[in-house]
TILO-353697 format. One record per residue (C-alpha): residue number from 0; residue in three letters; x, y, z. Coordinates in nm, 2 decimals, decimal comma. Layout:
N
> NUM|Ala|X|Y|Z
...
//
This chain:
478
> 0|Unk|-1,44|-1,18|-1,72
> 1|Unk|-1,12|-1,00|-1,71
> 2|Unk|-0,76|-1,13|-1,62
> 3|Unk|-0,66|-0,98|-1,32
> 4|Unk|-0,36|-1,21|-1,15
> 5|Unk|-0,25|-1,40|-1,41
> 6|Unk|0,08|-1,23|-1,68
> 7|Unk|-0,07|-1,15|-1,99
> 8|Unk|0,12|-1,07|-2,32
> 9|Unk|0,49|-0,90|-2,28
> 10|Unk|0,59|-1,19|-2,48
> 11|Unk|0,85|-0,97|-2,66
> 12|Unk|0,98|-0,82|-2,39
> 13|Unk|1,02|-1,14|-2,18
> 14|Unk|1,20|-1,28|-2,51
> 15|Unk|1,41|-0,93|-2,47
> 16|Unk|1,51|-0,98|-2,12
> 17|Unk|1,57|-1,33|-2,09
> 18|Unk|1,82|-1,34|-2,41
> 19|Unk|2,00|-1,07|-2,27
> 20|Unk|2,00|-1,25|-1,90
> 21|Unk|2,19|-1,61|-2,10
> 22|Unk|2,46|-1,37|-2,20
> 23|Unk|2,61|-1,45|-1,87
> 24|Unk|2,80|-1,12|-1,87
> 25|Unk|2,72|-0,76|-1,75
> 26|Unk|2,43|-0,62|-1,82
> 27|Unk|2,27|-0,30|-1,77
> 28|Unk|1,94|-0,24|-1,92
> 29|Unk|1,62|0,02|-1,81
> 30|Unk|1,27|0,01|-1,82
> 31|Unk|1,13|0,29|-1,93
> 32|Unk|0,72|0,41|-1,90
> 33|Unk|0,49|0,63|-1,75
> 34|Unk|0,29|0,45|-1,44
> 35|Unk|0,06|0,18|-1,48
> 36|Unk|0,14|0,00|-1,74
> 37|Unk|0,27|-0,33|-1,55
> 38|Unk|0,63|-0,30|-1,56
> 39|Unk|0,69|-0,44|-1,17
> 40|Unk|0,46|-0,73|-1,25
> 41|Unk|0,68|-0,75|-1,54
> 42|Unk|0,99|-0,75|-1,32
> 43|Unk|0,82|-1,00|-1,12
> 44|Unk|0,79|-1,24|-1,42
> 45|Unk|1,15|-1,22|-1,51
> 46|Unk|1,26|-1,26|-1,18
> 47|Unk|1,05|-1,57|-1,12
> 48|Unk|1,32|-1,90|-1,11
> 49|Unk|1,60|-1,66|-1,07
> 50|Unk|1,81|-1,84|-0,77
> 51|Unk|1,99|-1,52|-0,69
> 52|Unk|1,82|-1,14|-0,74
> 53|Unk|1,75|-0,90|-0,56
> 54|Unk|1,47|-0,64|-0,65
> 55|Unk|1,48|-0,29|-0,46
> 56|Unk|1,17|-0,03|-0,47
> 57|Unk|1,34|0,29|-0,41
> 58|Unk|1,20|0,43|-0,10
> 59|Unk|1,13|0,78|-0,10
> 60|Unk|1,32|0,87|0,23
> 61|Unk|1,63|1,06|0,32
> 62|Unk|1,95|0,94|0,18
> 63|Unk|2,14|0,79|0,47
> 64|Unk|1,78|0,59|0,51
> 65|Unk|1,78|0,49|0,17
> 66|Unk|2,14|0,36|0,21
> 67|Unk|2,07|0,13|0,52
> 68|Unk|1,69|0,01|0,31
> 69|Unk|1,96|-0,10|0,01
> 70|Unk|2,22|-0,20|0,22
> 71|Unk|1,98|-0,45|0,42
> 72|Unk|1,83|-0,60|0,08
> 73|Unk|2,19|-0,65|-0,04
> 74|Unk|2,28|-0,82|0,30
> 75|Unk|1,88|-1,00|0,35
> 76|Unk|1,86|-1,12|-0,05
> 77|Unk|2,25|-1,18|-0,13
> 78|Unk|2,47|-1,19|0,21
> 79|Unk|2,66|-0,88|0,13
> 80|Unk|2,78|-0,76|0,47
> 81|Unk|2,86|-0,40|0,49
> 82|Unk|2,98|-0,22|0,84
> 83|Unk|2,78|0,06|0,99
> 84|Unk|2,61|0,33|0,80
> 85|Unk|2,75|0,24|0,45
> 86|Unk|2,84|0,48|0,16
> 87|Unk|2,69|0,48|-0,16
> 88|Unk|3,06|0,40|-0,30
> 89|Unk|3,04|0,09|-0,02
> 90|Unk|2,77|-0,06|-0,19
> 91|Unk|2,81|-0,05|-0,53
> 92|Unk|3,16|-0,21|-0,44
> 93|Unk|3,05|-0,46|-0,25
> 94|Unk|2,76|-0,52|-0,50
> 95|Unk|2,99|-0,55|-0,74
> 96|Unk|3,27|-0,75|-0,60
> 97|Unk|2,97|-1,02|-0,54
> 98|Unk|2,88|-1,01|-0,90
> 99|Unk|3,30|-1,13|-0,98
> 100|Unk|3,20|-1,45|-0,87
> 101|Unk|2,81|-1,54|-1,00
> 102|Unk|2,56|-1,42|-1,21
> 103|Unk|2,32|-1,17|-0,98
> 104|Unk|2,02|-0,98|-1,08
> 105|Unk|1,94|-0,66|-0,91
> 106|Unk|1,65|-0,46|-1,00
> 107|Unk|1,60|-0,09|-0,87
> 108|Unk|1,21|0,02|-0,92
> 109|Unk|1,13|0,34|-0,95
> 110|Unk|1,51|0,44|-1,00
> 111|Unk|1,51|0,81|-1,09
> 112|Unk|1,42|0,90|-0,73
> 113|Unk|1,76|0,89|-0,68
> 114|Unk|1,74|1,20|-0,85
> 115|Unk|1,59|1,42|-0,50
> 116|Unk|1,74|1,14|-0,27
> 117|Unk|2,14|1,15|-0,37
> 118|Unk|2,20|1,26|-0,72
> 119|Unk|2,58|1,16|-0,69
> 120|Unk|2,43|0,76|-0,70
> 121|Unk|2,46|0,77|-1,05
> 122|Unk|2,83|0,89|-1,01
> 123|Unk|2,88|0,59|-0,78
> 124|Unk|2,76|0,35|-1,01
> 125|Unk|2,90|0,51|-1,34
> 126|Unk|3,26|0,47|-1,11
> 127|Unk|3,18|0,09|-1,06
> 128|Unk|3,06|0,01|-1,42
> 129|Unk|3,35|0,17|-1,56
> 130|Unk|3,57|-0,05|-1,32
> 131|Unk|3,43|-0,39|-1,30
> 132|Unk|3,21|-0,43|-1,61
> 133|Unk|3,46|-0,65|-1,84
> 134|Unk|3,48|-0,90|-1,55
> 135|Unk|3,13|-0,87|-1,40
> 136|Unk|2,84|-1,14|-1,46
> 137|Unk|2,59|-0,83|-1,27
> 138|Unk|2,26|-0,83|-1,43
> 139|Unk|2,10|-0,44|-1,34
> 140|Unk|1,80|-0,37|-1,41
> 141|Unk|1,67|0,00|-1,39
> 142|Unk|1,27|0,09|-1,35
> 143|Unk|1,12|0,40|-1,38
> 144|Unk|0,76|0,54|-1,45
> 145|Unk|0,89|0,92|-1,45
> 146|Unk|0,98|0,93|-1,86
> 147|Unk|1,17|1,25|-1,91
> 148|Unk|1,35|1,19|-1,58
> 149|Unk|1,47|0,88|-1,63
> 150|Unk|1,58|1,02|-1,99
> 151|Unk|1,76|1,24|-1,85
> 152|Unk|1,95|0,99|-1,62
> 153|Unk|2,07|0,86|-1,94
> 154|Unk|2,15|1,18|-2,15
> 155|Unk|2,46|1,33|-2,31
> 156|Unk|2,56|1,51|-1,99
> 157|Unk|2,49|1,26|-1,73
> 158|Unk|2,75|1,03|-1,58
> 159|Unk|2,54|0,69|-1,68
> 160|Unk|2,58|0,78|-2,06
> 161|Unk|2,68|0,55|-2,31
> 162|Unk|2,68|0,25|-1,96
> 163|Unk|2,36|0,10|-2,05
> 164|Unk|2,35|-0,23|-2,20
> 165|Unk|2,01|-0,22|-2,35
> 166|Unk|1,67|-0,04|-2,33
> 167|Unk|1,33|-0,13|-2,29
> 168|Unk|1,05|0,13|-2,38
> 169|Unk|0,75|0,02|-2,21
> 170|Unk|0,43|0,11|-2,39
> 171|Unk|0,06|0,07|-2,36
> 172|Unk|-0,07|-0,28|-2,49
> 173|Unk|-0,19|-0,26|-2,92
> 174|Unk|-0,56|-0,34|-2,97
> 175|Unk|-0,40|-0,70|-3,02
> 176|Unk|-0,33|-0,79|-2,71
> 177|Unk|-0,69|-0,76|-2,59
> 178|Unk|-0,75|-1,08|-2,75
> 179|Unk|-0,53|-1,26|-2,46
> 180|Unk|-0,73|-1,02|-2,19
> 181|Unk|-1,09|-1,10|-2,32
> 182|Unk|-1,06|-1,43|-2,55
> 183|Unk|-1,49|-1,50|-2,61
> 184|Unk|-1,58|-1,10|-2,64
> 185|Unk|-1,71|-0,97|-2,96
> 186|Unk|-1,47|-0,79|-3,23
> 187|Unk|-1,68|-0,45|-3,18
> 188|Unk|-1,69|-0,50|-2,79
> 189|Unk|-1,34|-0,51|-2,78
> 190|Unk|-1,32|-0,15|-3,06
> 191|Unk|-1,54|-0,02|-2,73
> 192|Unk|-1,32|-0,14|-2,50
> 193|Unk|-1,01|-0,02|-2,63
> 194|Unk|-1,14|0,32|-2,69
> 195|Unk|-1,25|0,37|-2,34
> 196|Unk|-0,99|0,20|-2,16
> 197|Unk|-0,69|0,22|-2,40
> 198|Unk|-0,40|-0,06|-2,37
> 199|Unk|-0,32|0,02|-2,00
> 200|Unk|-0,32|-0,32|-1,77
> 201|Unk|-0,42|-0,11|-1,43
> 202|Unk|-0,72|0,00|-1,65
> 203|Unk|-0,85|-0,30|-1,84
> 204|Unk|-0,83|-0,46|-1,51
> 205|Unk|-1,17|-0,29|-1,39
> 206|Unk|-1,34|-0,45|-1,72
> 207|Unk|-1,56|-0,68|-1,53
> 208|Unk|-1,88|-0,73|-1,72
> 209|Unk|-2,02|-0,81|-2,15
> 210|Unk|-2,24|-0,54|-2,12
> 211|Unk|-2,08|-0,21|-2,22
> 212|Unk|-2,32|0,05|-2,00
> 213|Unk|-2,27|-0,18|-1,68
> 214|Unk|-1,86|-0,13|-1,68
> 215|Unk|-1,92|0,26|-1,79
> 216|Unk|-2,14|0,28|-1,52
> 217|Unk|-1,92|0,13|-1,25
> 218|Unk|-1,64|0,36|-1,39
> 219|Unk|-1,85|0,68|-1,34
> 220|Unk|-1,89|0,58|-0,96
> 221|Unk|-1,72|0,73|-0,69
> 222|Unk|-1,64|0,39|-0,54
> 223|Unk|-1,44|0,29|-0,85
> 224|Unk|-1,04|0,33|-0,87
> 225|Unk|-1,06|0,49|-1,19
> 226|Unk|-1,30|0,78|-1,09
> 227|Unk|-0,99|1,01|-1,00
> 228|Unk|-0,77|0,84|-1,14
> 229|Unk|-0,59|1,11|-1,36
> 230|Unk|-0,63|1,36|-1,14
> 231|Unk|-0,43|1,19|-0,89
> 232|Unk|-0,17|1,05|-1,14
> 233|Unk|-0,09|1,41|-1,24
> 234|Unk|-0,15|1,59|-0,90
> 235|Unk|0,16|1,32|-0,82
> 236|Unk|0,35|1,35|-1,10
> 237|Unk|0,34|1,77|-1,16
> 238|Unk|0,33|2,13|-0,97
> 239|Unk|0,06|2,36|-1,17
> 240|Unk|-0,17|2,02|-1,21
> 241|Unk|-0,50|2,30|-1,28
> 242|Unk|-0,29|2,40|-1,57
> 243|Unk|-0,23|2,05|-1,74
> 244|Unk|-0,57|1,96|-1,64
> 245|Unk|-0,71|2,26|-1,86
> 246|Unk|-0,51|2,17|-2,16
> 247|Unk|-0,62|1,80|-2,17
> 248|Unk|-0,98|1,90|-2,11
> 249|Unk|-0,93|2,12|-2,41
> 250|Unk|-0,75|1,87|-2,65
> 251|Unk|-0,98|1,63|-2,54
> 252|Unk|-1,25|1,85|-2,64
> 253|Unk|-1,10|1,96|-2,97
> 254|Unk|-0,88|2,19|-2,96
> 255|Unk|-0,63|2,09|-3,16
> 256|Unk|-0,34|2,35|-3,27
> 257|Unk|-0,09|2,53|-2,98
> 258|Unk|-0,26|2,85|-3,03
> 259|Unk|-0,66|2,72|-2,97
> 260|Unk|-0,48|2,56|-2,66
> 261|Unk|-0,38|2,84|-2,49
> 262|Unk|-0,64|3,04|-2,57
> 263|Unk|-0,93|2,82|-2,43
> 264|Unk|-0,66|2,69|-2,11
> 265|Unk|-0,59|3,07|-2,02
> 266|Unk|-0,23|3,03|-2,11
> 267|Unk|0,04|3,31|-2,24
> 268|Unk|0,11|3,17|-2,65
> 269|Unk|0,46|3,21|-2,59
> 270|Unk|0,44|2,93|-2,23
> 271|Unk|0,18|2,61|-2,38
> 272|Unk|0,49|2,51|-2,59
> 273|Unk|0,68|2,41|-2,25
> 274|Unk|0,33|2,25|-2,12
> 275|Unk|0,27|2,07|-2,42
> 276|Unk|0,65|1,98|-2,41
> 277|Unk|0,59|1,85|-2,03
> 278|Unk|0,28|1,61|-2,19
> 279|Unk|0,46|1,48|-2,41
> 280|Unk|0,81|1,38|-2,34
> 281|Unk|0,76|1,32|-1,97
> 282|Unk|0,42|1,16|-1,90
> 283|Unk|0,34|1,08|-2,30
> 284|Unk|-0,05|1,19|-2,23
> 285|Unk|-0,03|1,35|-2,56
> 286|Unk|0,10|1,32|-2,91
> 287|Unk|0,19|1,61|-3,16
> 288|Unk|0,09|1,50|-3,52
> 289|Unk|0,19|1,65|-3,86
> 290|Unk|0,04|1,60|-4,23
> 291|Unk|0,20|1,25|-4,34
> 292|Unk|0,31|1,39|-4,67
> 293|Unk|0,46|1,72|-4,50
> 294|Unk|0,78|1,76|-4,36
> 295|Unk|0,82|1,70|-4,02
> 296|Unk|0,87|2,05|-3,90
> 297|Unk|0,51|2,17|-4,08
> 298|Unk|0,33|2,43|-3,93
> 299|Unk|-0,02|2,23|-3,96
> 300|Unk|0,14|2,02|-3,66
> 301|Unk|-0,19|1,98|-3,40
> 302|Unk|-0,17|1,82|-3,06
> 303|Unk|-0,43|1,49|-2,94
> 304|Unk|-0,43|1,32|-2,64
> 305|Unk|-0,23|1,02|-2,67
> 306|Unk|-0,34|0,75|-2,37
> 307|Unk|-0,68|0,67|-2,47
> 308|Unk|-0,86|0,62|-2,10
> 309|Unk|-0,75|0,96|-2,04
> 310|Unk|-0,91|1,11|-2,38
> 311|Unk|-1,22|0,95|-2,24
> 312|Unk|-1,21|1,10|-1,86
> 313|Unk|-1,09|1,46|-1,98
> 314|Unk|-1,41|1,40|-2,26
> 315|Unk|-1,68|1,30|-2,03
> 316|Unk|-1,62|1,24|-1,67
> 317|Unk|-1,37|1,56|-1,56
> 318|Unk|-1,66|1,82|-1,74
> 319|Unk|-1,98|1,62|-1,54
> 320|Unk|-1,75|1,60|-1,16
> 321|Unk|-2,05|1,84|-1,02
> 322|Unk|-2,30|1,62|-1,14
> 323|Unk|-2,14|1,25|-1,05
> 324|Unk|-2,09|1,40|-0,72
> 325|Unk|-2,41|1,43|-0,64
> 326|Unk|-2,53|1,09|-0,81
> 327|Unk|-2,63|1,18|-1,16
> 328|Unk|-2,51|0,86|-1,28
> 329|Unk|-2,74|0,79|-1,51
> 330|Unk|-2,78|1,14|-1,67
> 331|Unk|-2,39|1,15|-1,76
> 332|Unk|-2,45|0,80|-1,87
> 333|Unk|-2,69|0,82|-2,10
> 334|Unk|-2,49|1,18|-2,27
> 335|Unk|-2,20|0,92|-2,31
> 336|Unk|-2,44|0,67|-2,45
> 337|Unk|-2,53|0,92|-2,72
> 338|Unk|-2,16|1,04|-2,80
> 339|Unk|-1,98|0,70|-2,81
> 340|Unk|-1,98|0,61|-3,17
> 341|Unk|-1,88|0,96|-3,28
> 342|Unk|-1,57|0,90|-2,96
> 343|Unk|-1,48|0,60|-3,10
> 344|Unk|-1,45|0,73|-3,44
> 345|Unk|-1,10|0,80|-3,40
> 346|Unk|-0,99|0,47|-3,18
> 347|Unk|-1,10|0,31|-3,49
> 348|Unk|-0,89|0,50|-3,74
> 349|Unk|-0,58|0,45|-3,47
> 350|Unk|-0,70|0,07|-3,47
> 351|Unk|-0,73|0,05|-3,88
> 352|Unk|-0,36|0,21|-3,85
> 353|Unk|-0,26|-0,06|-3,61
> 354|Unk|-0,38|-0,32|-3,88
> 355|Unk|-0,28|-0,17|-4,18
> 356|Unk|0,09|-0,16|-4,01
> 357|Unk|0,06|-0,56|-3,92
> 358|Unk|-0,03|-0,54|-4,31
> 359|Unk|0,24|-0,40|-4,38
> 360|Unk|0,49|-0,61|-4,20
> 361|Unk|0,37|-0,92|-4,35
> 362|Unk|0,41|-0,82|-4,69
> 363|Unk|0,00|-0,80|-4,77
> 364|Unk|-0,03|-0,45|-4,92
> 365|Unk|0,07|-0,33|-5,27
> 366|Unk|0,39|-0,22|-5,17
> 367|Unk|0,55|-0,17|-4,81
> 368|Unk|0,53|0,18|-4,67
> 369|Unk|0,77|0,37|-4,49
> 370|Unk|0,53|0,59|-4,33
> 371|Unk|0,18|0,63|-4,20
> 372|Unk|-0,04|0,89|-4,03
> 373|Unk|-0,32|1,12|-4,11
> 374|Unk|-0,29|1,41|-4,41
> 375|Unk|-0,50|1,69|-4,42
> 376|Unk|-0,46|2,08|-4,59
> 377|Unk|-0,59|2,35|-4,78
> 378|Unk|-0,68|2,37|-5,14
> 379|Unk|-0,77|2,66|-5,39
> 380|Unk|-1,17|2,73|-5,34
> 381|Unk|-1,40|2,93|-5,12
> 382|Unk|-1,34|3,01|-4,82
> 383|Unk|-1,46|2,79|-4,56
> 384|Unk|-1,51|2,50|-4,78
> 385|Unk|-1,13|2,45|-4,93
> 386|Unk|-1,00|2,21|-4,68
> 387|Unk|-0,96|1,83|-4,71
> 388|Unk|-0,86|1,57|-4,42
> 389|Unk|-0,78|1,18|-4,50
> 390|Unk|-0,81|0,93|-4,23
> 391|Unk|-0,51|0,77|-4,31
> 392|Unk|-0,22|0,78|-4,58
> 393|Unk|0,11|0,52|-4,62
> 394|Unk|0,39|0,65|-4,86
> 395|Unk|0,71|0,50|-4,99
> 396|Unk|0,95|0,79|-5,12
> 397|Unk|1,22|0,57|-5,26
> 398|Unk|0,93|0,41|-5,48
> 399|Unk|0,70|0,68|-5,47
> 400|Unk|0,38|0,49|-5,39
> 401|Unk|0,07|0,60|-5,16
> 402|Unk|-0,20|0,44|-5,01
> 403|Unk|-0,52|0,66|-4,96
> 404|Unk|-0,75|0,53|-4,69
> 405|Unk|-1,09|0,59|-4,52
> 406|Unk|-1,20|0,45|-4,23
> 407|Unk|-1,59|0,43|-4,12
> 408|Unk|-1,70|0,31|-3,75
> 409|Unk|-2,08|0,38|-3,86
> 410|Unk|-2,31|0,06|-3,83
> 411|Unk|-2,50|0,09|-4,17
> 412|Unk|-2,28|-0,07|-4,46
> 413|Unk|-2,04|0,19|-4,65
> 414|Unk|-2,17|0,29|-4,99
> 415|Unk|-1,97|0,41|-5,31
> 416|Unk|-1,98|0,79|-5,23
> 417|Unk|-1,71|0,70|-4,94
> 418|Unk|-1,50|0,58|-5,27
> 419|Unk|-1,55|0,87|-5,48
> 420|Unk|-1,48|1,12|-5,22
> 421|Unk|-1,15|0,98|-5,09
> 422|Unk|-1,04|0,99|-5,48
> 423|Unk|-1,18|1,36|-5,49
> 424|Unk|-0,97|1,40|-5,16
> 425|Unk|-0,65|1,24|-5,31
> 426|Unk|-0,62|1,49|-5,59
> 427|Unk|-0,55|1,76|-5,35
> 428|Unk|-0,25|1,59|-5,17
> 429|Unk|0,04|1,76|-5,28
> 430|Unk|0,35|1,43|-5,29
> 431|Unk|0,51|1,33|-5,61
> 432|Unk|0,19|1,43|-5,80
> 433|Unk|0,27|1,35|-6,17
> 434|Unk|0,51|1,07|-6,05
> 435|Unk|0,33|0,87|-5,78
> 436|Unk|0,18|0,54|-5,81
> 437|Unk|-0,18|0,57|-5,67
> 438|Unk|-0,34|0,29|-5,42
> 439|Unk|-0,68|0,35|-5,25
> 440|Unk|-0,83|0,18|-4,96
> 441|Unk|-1,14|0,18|-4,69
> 442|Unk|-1,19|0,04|-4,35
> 443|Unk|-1,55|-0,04|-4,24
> 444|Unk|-1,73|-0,15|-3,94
> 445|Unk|-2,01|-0,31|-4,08
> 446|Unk|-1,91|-0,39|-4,44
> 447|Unk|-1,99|-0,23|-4,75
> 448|Unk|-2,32|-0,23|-5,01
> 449|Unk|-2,32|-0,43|-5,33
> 450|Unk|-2,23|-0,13|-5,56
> 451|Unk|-1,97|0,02|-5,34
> 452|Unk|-1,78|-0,35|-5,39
> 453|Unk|-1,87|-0,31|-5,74
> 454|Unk|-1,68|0,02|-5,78
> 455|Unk|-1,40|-0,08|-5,58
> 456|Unk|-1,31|-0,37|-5,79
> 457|Unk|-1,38|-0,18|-6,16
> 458|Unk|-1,15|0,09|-5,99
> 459|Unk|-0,89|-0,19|-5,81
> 460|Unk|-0,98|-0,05|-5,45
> 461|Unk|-0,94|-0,26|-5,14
> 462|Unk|-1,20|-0,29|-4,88
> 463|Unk|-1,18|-0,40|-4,55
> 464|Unk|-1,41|-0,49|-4,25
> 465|Unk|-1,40|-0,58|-3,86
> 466|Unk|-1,36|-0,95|-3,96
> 467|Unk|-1,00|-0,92|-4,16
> 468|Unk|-0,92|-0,70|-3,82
> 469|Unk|-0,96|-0,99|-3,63
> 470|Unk|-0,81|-1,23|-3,86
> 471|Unk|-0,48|-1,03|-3,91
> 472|Unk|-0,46|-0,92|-3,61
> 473|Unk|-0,48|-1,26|-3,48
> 474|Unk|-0,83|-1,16|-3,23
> 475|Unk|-1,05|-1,42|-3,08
> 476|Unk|-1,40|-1,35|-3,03
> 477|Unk|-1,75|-1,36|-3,22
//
């Protein structure tokens, strides 16, 4: 059902790479995101037709071992000789003295291991780029699935600032793109699909059946590779793993702001800001959100988790490990069964921002937006009962215009009330009040009754369903 061998989507970033590769002159670009999101079969793709490349895997090994592994694809790949145990200086010189002459790619995977292994390597090369770049035709490539490392490779401080040519930020796919992975499946199967598995190739690749239970079922198994699969991605990537696995069992359960966090993860209030920070910047397993309308430094900021397969595991598999382990498949199953729509809740508002976004950039709204996210707050009123939250609010400041929007994954057809109470839930938003122009909007999976369409268009509201998803959004499927 799935695509598992065959390249699917990257279209922009093949476009990307291969107009940079005609320049014909020195390039040094990286490729930068967290593991398992297909950037060597990426690599692969771009190097396919190349006549001279040479793609490197940095081995994690000692460095004189890692020397003679590069040395020998230098020599195997592109003829480069080098005598006896060569220097890191050796063979960026000899790299580069081969690049004088012809175009080369060279692709180092996984490069911030060079971190542990030889940090002076990026010394070696900064010395040789600095040299040999205005006459080199050298086409580098850097890879690396460790995010704030390989930032930091290329910070203010480190000897490869300011040398790179270009950058590639590698990201999960968009809902989109699942229309080239499952062309025939249904709109709404795809919404399920997305909220379990999220945009990550190495995931969607265990998607093997129509029928939703059968491929949760197969992922609660033991026998599937997805059963430990964050556990082992973080017991790789981090020391204190039990403490990042706490926090994303909590977000994923709803705890929300910094404090609730380390509260329920058994953390000091004054250390989950370094945690968070670790989530974040280096693995990008969560996001930290403020009001749209608010400044960016707002003390409402509260923290989600960001990679969507993983909000599913830390949500229903990682709390029931007991109970999988001793076969209670089904049991788990059928909790999941029962708590799906109001998981997917949220996937759909991130998909209805994903559409409203391609909206924008076509021109098909009111007026273009500069911004987009979620607004919620306080107002004046009892206790308990004087809070607000909208799904989703776009704002222009230069021409002071707002969009207001709701967005409803429920399978009976939205009624007026939903229309009422997002303008009830406008009034306390506290942007441009007596200047803004006012827009209003809802999102629906099933569509909406006769009388909420008949308020919408006496009070000029839009309404959207699952179909004009598909249709902007360019998605096949029933």
């Amino acid at each position: 059902m799935t695509i598992k061998f065959e390249f699917v989507n990257r279209k922009n970033e093949l476009e990307y790479i291969e107009g940079e590769f005609l320049k014909g002159d020195f390039r040094f670009i990286s490729v930068i995101g967290r593991r398992r999101l297909g950037k060597t079969r990426f690599l692969e793709e771009f190097l396919k037709g190349k006549t001279r490349y040479c793609y490197v895997l940095v081995p994690e090994l000692n460095d004189q071992d890692v020397r003679m592994e590069v040395a020998k694809s230098f020599h195997e790949k592109l003829g480069i000789s080098f005598l006896g145990s060569p220097s890191w200086d050796d063979i960026f010189e000899g790299l580069f003295l081969y690049s004088l002459k012809e175009q080369v790619v060279v692709v180092f995977d996984e490069f911030q291991r060079f971190s542990r292994i030889n940090n002076s390597v990026y010394s070696y090369l900064q010395k040789h780029i600095d040299r040999s770049a205005t006459e080199s035709k050298l086409f580098l490539v850097v890879s690396g699935s460790s995010i704030g490392m390989m930032h930091q490779i290329f910070e203010y401080a480190s000897p490869l600032f300011g040398r790179r040519t270009g950058q590639m930020p590698f990201d999960a796919f968009s809902f989109a793109a699942l229309a080239d992975w499952f062309p025939d499946m249904p709109v709404e199967m795809k919404v399920y699909i997305y909220a379990i598995y999220g945009g990550t190739p190495k995931y969607l690749e265990e998607v093997e059946s129509d029928i939703l239970q059968d491929n949760i079922r197969k992922l609660l198994s033991r026998t599937s590779v997805l059963y430990s699969e964050p556990e082992v991605l973080l017991k790789t990537e981090l020391r204190e793993s039990n403490t990042y696995f706490n926090i994303l069992k909590n977000i994923a359960s709803g705890s929300s702001r910094s404090s609730e966090i380390a509260e329920h993860s058994g953390i000091k209030s004054t250390s989950v800001d370094y945690y968070l920070s670790i989530l974040i910047n280096d693995l990008d397993l969560i996001k930290k959100e403020s009001p749209v309308c608010d400044k960016e430094s707002s003390r409402k900021a509260i923290y989600l988790v960001n990679d969507k397969f993983f909000r599913f595991w830390f949500r229903f598999v990682y709390p029931r490990l007991s109970e999988l382990e001793i076969g209670n498949y089904e049991r788990v199953l059928e909790k999941i069964k029962n708590e799906l729509d109001t998981f997917t809740a949220s996937v759909f508002e991130d998909i209805s921002k994903q559409f409203l976004l391609e909206m924008n950039r076509c021109g098909s709204l009111p007026f273009t937006f500069e911004k987009i996210g979620k607004q919620w707050g306080k107002f004046k009123g009892e206790p308990g009962k004087n809070t607000y939250e909208i799904d989703l609010v776009s704002i222009n400041s230069d021409t002071k215009q707002i969009l207001f929007c709701e967005c409803k994954w429920q399978k009976q057809n939205v009624g007026p009330d939903v229309i009422v109470q997002l303008m009830d839930k406008a009034e306390h938003v506290k942007w441009y009040n007596r200047e803004r122009k006012e827009y209003f909007a809802v999102i629906s999976r099933s569509g909406f009754t006769p009388k909420a369409k008949s308020v919408a268009n006496e009070k000029n509201v839009l309404l959207f369903d699952l179909g004009d998803i598909s249709r902007v959004m360019s998605l096949s499927g029933k």
